[in-house]
PANU-937559 format. One record per residue: residue in three letters; x, y, z of N, C-alpha, C in turn. Coordinates in steps of 0.1 Angstrom, whole numbers, plus 5000, padded with zeros to 4 digits. Example, Ala and Ser with C-alpha at 12.3 -4.5 7.8 and 13.67 -1.06 7.14 Angstrom:
2
Ala513249435078512349555078513249675078;Ser512849785071513749895071512950005079;
% end
This chain:
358
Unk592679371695591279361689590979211689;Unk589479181693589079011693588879001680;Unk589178861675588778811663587078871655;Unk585978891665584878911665584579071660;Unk585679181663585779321662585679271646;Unk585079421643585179481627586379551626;Unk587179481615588379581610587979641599;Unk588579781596588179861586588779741570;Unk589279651568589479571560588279481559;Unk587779411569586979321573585479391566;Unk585379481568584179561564584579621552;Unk585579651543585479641530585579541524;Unk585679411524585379311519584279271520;Unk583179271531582179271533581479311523;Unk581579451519581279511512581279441497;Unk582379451492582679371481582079261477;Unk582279191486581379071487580279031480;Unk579379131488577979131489577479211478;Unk578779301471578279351458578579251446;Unk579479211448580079071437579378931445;Unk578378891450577778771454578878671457;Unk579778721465580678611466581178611481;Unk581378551490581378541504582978581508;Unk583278611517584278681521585378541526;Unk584678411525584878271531585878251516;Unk585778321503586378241491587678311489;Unk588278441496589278501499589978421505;Unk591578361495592078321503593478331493;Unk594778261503595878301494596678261484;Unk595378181478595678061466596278141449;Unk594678271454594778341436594978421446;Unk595678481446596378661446597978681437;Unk597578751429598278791422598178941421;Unk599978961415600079131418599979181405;Unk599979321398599579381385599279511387;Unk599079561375598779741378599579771382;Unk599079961382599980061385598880121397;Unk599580221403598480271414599580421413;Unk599280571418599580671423600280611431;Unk601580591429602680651446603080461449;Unk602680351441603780271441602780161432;Unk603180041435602679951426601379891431;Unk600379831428599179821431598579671429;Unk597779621435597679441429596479511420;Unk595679611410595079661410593279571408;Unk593879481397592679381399593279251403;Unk593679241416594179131424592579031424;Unk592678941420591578831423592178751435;Unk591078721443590978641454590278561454;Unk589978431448588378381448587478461444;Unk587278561434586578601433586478771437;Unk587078771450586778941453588378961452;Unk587879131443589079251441589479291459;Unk590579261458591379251474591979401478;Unk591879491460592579621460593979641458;Unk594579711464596179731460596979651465;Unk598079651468599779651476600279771477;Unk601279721480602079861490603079931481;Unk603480031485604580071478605779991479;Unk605879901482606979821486607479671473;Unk605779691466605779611459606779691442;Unk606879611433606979671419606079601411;Unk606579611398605379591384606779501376;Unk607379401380607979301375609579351372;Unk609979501380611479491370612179511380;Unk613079491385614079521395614879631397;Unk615179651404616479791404617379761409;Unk618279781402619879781412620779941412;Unk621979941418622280101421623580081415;Unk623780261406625180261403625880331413;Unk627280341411627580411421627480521432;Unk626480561422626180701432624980701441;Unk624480561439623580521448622180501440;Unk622080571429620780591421620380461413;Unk618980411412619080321406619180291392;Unk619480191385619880171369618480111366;Unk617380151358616280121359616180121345;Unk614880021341614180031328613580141324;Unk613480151311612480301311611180261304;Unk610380351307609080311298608680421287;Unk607480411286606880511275605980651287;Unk606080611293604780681302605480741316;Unk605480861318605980881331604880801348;Unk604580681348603480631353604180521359;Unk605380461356605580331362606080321377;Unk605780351387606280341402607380251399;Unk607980211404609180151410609780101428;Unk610079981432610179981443611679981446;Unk611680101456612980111458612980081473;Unk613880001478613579901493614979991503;Unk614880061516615780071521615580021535;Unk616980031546616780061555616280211566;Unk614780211569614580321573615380351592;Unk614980491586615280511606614180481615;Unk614380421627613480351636612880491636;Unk613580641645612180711646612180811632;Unk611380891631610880971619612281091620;Unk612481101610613281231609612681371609;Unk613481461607612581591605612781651587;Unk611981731589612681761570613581811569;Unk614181761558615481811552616981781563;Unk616681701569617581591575617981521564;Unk619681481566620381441564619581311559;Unk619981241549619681081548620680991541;Unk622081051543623480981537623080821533;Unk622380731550622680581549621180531540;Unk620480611537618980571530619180541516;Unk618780461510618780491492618180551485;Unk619080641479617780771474616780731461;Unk615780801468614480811459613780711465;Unk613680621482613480511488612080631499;Unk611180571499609980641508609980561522;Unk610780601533609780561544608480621551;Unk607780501562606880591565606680501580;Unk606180641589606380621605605080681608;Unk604380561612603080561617602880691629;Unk601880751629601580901643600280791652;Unk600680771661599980781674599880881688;Unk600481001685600381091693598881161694;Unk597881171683596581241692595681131690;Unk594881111703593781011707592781021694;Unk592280961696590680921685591480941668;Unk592480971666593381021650594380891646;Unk594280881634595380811631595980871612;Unk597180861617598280911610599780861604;Unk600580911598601680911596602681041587;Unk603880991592605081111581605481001574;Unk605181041563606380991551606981061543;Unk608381001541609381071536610381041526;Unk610781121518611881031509613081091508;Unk613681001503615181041507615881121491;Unk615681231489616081291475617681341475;Unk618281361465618981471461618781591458;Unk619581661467619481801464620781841462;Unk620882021465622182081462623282021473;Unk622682001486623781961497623181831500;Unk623381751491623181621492622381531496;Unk622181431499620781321502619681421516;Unk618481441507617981461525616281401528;Unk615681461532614681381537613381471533;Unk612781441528611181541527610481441520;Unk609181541526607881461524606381551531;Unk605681471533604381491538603881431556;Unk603281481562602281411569601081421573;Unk600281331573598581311568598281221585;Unk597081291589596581261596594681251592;Unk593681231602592781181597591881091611;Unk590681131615589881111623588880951618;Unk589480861623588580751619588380651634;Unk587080571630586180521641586880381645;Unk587680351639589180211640589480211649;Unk590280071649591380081662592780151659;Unk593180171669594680211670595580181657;Unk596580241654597180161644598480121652;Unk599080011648600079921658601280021655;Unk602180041664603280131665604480071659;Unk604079911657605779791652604979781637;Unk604579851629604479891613605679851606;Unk605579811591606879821591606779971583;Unk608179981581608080141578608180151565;Unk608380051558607980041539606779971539;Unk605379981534604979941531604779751529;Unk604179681532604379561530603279471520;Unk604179401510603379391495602279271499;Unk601479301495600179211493600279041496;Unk600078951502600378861507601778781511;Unk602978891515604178861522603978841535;Unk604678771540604778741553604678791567;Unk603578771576603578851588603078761596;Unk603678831612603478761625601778781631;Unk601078691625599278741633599278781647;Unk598878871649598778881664598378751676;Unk598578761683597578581694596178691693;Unk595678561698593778541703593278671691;Unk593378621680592678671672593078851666;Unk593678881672594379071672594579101656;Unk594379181651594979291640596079361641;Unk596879351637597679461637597779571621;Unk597079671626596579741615597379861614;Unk598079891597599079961594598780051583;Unk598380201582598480301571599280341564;Unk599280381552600280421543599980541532;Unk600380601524599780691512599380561502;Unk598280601502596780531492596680371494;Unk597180351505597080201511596780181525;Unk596180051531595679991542596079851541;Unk596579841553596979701557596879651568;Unk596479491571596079411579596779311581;Unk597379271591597479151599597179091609;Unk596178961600595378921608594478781604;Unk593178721608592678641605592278611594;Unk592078721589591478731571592378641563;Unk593478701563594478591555595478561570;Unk595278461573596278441583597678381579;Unk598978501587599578481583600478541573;Unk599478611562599978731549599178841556;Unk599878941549599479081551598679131537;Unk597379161542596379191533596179381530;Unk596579401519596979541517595479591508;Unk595379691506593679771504594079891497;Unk593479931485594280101482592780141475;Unk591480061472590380111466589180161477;Unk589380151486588180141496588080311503;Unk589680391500590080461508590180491521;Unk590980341525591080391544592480441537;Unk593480441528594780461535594780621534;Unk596380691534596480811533596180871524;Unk596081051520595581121509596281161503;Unk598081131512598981261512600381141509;Unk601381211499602581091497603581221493;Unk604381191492605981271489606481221474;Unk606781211463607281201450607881031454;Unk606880991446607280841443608280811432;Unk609380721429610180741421609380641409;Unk609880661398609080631386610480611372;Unk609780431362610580501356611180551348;Unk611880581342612180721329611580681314;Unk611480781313611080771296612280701288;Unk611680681279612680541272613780691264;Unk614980681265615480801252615680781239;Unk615880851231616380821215617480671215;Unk616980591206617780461205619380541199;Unk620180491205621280491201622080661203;Unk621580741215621980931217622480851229;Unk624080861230624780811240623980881256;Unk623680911267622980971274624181051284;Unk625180981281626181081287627181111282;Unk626481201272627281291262626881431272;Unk627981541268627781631276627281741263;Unk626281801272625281921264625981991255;Unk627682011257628682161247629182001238;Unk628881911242629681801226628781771216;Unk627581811219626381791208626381781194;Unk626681721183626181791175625181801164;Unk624781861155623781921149622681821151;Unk622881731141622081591142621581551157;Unk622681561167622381501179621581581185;Unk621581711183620281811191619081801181;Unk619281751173617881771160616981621166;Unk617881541169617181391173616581391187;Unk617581501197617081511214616581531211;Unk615881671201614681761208613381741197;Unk613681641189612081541183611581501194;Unk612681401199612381361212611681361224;Unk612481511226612481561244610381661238;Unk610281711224609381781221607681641225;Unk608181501223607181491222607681291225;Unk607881291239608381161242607581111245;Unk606381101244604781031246603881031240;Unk604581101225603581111210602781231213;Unk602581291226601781441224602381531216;Unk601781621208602181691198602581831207;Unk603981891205604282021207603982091201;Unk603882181205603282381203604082431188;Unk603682491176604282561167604782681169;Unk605682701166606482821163605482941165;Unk605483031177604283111183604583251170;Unk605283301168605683451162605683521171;Unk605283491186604983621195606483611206;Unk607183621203608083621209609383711211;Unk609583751217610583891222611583871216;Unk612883941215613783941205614783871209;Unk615283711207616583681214616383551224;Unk614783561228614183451237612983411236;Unk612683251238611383201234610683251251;Unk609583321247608483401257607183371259;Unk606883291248605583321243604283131249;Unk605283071258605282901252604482871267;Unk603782781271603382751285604782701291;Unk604782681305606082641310605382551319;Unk606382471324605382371344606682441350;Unk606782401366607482491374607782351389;Unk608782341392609282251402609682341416;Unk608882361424608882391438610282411439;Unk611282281447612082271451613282171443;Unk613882251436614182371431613382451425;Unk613182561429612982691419612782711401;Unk612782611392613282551378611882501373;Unk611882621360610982581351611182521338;Unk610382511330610482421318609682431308;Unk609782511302609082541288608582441278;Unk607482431272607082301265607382411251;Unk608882371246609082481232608882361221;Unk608782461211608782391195609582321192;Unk610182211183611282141182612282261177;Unk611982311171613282431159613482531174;Unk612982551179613282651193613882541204;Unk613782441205614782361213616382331207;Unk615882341194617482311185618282441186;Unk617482571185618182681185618882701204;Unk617882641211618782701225619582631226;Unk619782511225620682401226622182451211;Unk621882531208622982591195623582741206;Unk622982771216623282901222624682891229;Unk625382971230626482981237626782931252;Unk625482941261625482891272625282761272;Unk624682701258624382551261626082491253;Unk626782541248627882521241629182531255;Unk628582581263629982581275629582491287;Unk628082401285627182331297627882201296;Unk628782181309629282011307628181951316;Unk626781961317625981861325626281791308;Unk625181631314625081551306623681531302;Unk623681451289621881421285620981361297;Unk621481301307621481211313620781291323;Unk621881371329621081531339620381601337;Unk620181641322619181701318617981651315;Unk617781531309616481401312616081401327;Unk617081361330616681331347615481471349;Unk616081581351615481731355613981731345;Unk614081711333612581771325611781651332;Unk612281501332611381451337610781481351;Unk611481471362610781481373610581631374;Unk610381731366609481841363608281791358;Unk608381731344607081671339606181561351;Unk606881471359606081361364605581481378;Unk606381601383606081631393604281701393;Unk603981671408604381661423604381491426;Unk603681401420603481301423604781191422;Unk605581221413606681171406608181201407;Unk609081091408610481191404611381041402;Unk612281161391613181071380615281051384;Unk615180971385616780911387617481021400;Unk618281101395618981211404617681351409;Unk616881381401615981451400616781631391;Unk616681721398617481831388618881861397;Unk619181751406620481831414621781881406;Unk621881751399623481771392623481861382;Unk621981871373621881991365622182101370;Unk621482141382621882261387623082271391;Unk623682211397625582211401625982281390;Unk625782241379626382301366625782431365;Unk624882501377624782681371625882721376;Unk626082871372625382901363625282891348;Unk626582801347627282781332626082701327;Unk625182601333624082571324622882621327;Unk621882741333620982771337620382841319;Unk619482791321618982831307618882751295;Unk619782631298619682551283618782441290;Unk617282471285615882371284615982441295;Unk615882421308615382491319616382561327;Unk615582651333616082771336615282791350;Unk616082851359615982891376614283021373;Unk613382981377612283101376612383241378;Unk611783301372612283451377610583461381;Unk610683571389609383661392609983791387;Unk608583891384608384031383608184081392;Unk608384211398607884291403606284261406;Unk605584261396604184231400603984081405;Unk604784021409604583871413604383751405;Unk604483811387604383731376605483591372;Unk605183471376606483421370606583401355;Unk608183401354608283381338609383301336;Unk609083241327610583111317610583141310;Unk611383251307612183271293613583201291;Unk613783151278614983071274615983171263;Unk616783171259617883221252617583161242;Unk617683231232617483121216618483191209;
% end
């Protein structure tokens, strides 16, 4: 593309511009700074440029905290108050795209690549993927989003993470773009900022479609060791989780319904996680203390730690997912199915239900 082409960046700043009285000539890479949060990774959200909002970064970027990995590959992360905080988790991806549910042993889990689609003319696209835990170990899922726009081509040498808001890139000669999509981002290399890669998430050129961004955990009870195992609990220590786990963001839980079947809480809304099959009852505190007192939760050697992991990336899902996600919980069925969440059942009539043991 000649320096003189309209890039779909080039014409949202334009835009901008001309609505903020400020010339597209005052963009440059003096003020750019990163901040915010965005859906599906970290965002410059009100990045100032001279004046004009430049829009997001990539998923590649974070919100100031680092991650490093314990042995199991997962990372050791801060937690917040909010299931909201993206996290960048940086790997090496595979040159071509995988298929789902491929293997991803050498990836770092909970790490998103993404592999640009140039296979249909006049369309531009991509698959992205992330690399989860499951029951058989690291694999690969995600989404792919395609999309009919009046642009150029998008360049095939992308990188395959996301690239953060004024990092380093090779400009094309005689003026060229090299223009790269992502879930809820757009990026440019090219004249605009020569040199840096100019990333966009408000304008809506990027994708509509993303795979569970990793995010990170709710902060737990100060001082509830987190890997304590569910059968070593005691009294006090289930009375403190389930203040807790009832209301880890100051939303108020549900009162003690009376309508409830004999033996199990029935009566309570539940959320429900695809893959796995595993739902999650938003119960009363005194009905969390009682299932966690139940016989099956008294023989469950998962840990607080597995079981956090699981409510959360139920609570943050579709968009979200937390440390291991529910694998290692589940390893421990059937000896722990049922304490806080439980494998879904259907009815006959196609009804699902989460009922818990009390």
């Amino acid at each position: 593309m000649s320096a003189k082409s309209w890039t779909p960046m080039a014409i949202a700043l334009i835009a901008l511009a001309c609505s903020s009285r400020v010339s597209v000539g005052e963009l440059g890479p003096g003020g750019v700074s990163a901040g915010g949060v965005s859906a599906g990774g970290v965002s410059a959200g009100g990045v100032s440029a001279g004046g004009v909002s430049a829009g997001g970064v990539s998923a590649g970027g974070n919100n100031g905290r680092s991650a490093s990995n314990d042995a199991a590959g997962a990372p050791n992360l801060a937690c917040a108050s909010q299931l909201d905080q993206p996290l960048s988790i940086e790997t090496q991806c595979p040159e071509s795209a995988p298929n789902e549910q491929d293997p991803c042993p050498n990836a770092t889990e909970n790490a998103v690549c993404v592999w640009q689609d140039l296979s249909t003319p006049g369309q531009r696209g991509y698959r992205a993927l992330g690399c989860y835990l499951g029951s058989t170990g690291k694999r690969w899922s995600g989404v792919e989003w395609s999309a009919n726009q009046p642009f150029s081509p998008i360049d095939n040498q992308c990188p395959k993470q996301a690239p953060t808001l004024g990092s380093a890139c090779s400009t094309p000669a005689n003026g060229g773009v090299e223009t790269c999509i992502y879930p809820s981002r757009y990026c440019e290399c090219g004249p605009i900022l020569e040199g840096q890669w100019l990333c966009d998430e408000g304008t809506g050129l990027g994708g509509s479609a993303s795979p569970p961004i990793a995010v990170q955990p709710l902060c737990p009870p100060h001082g509830l060791d987190q890997d304590r195992r569910l059968m070593d609990l005691s009294d006090l220590e289930r009375a403190e989780w389930c203040q807790w786990y009832a209301a880890p963001s100051g939303t108020p839980r549900p009162e003690v319904s009376g309508h409830d079947s004999a033996g199990v809480a029935d009566s309570y809304p539940f959320r429900v996680l695809a893959n796995p099959e595993v739902c999650l009852p938003e119960l009363p505190i005194a009905l969390c203390e009682q299932n966690l007192r139940t016989q099956t939760a008294r023989s469950c050697k998962a840990t607080l730690r597995e079981l956090d992991d699981c409510i959360e990336t139920i609570r943050a899902a579709p968009d979200g997912w937390i440390g291991h996600g529910c694998a290692p919980l589940r390893e421990q069925s059937p000896s722990c199915d049922g304490v806080i969440v439980k494998t879904t059942s259907v009815d006959p009539g196609g009804s699902t239900h989460c009922d818990l043991e009390l």
